[in-house]
C-alpha positions as CSV (number, residue, x, y, z in Angstrom):
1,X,110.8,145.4,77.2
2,X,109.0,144.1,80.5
3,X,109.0,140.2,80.8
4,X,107.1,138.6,84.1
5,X,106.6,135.3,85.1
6,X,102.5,134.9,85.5
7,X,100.0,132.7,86.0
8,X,97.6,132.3,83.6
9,X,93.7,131.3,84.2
10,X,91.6,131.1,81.0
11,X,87.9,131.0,81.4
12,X,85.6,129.6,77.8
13,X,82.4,129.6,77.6
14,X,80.4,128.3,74.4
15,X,77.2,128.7,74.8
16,X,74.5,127.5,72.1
17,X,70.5,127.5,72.5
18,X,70.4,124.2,74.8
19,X,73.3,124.7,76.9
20,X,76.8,126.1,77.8
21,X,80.3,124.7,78.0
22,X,82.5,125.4,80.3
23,X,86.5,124.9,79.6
24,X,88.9,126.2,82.6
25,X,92.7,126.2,82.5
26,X,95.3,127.5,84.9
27,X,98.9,127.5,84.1
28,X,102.5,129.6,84.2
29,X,103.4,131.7,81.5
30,X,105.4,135.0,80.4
31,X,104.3,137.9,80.4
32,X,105.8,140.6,77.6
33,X,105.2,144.1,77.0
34,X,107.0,145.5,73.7
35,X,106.6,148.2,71.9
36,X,102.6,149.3,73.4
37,X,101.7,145.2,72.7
38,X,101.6,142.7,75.2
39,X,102.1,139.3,74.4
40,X,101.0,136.5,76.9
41,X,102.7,133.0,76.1
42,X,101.5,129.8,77.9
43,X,101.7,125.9,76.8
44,X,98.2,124.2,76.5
45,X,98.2,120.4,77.2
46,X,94.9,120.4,77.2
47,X,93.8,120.5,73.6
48,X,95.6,118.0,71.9
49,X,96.8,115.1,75.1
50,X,99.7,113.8,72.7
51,X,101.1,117.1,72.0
52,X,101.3,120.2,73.5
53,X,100.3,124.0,72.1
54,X,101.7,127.1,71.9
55,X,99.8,129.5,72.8
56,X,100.2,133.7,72.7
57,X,98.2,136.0,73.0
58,X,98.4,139.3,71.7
59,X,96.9,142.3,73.4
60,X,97.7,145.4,71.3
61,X,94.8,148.9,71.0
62,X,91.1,147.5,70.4
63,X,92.6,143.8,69.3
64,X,93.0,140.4,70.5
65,X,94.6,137.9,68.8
66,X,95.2,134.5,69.7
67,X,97.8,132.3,68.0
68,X,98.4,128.7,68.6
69,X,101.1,126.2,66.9
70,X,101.7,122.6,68.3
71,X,98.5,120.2,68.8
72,X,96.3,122.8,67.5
73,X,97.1,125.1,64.9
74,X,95.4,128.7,64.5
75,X,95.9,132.4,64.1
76,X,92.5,134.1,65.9
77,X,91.4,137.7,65.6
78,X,88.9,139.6,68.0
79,X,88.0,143.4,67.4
80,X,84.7,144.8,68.5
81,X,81.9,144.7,65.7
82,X,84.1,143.1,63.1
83,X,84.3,139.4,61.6
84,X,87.5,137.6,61.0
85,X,87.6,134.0,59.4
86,X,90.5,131.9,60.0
87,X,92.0,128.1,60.0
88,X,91.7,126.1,63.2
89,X,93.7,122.7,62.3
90,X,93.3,120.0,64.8
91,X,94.1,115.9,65.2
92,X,90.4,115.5,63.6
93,X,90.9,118.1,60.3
94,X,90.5,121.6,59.7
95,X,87.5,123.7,60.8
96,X,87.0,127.3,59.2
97,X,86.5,129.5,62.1
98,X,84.4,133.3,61.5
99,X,84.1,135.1,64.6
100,X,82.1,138.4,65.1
101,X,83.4,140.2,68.4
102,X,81.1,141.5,70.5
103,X,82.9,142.6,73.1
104,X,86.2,143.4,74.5
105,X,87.3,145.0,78.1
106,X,90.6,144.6,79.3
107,X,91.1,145.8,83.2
108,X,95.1,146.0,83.7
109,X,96.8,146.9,87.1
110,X,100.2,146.3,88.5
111,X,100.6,142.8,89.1
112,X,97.3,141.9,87.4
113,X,95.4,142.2,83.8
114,X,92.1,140.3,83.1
115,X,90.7,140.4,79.5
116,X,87.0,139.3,78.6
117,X,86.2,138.6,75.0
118,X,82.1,138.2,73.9
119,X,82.3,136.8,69.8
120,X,79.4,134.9,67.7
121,X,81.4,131.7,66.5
122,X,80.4,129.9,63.5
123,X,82.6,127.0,62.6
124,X,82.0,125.5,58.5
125,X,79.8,128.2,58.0
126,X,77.2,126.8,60.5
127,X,76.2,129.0,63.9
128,X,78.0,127.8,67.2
129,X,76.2,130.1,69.3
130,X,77.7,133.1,71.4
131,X,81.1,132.5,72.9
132,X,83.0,134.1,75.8
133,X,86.7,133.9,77.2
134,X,88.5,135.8,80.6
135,X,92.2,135.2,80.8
136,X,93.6,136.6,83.8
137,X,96.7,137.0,84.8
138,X,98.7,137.7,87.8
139,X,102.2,137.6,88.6
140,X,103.6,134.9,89.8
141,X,106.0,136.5,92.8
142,X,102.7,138.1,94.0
143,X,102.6,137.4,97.3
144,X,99.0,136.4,97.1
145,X,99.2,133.7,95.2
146,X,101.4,130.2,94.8
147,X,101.1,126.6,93.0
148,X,100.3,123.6,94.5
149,X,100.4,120.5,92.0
150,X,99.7,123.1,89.1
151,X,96.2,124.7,90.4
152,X,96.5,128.4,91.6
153,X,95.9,129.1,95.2
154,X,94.9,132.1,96.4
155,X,95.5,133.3,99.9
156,X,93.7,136.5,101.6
157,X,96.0,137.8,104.6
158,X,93.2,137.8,106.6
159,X,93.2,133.8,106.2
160,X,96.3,134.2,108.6
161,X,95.0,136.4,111.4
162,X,92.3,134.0,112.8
């Protein structure tokens, strides 16, 4: 089993006929690859401000899963051309969720792994539009990157030969 300290940068966008959303997080995490999976963990503050969330995400061949417990509770599926319903419980109630992925590339290298997710969203069985998330992550002893009051910083080496 591999575990790595990471940061984590998650990119949404919901995008509808009139206009897109835009959600950006960057934050640490662990990085775990076990037995041909790889499970990203991460704590969202963002979603509920009185409690935090759980979140992991499961990378494992031609899925994406997203599971979140804490503030937010849900157990998201994405695999290309197929629709998955599931429960997204919040503060305000609970939604039912149906996605239908679209799309799903993962580019993985050493020290970093990006995955970009394309789904149709419908939420109470009523369209949300075409949605789209990037999480990338890089490991956090990289010497290319470093945290300064929890934003991600990244420095080119040729920043340092001016």
């Amino acid at each position: 089993m591999l575990t790595k300290d990471v940061i984590v940068a998650i990119k949404g966008i919901q995008t509808d006929m009139f206009e897109a959303d835009e959600i950006e997080l960057v934050t640490t995490g662990q990085f775990i690859e076990k037995k041909n999976k790889i499970f990203i963990t991460y704590i969202d503050a963002t979603l509920d401000k009185d409690k935090e969330t759980k979140t992991i995400v499961k990378l494992s061949e031609g899925q994406v899963s997203i599971q979140r417990y804490g503030g937010v509770n849900t157990n998201m599926v994405f695999e290309k051309d197929k629709a998955h319903i599931t429960h997204y419980e919040t503060p305000f109630g609970v939604f039912e969720i149906n996605t239908l992925t679209k799309e799903i590339k993962v580019d993985r290298q050493d020290d970093y792994m990006e995955i970009n997710v394309a789904y149709n969203l419908s939420i109470n069985h009523m369209s949300m539009g075409i949605n789209t998330f990037t999480i990338t992550v890089k490991n956090a002893k990289s010497e290319n990157f470093f945290l300064m009051d929890d934003q991600v910083m990244h420095v080119e080496s040729e920043d340092f030969n001016h």
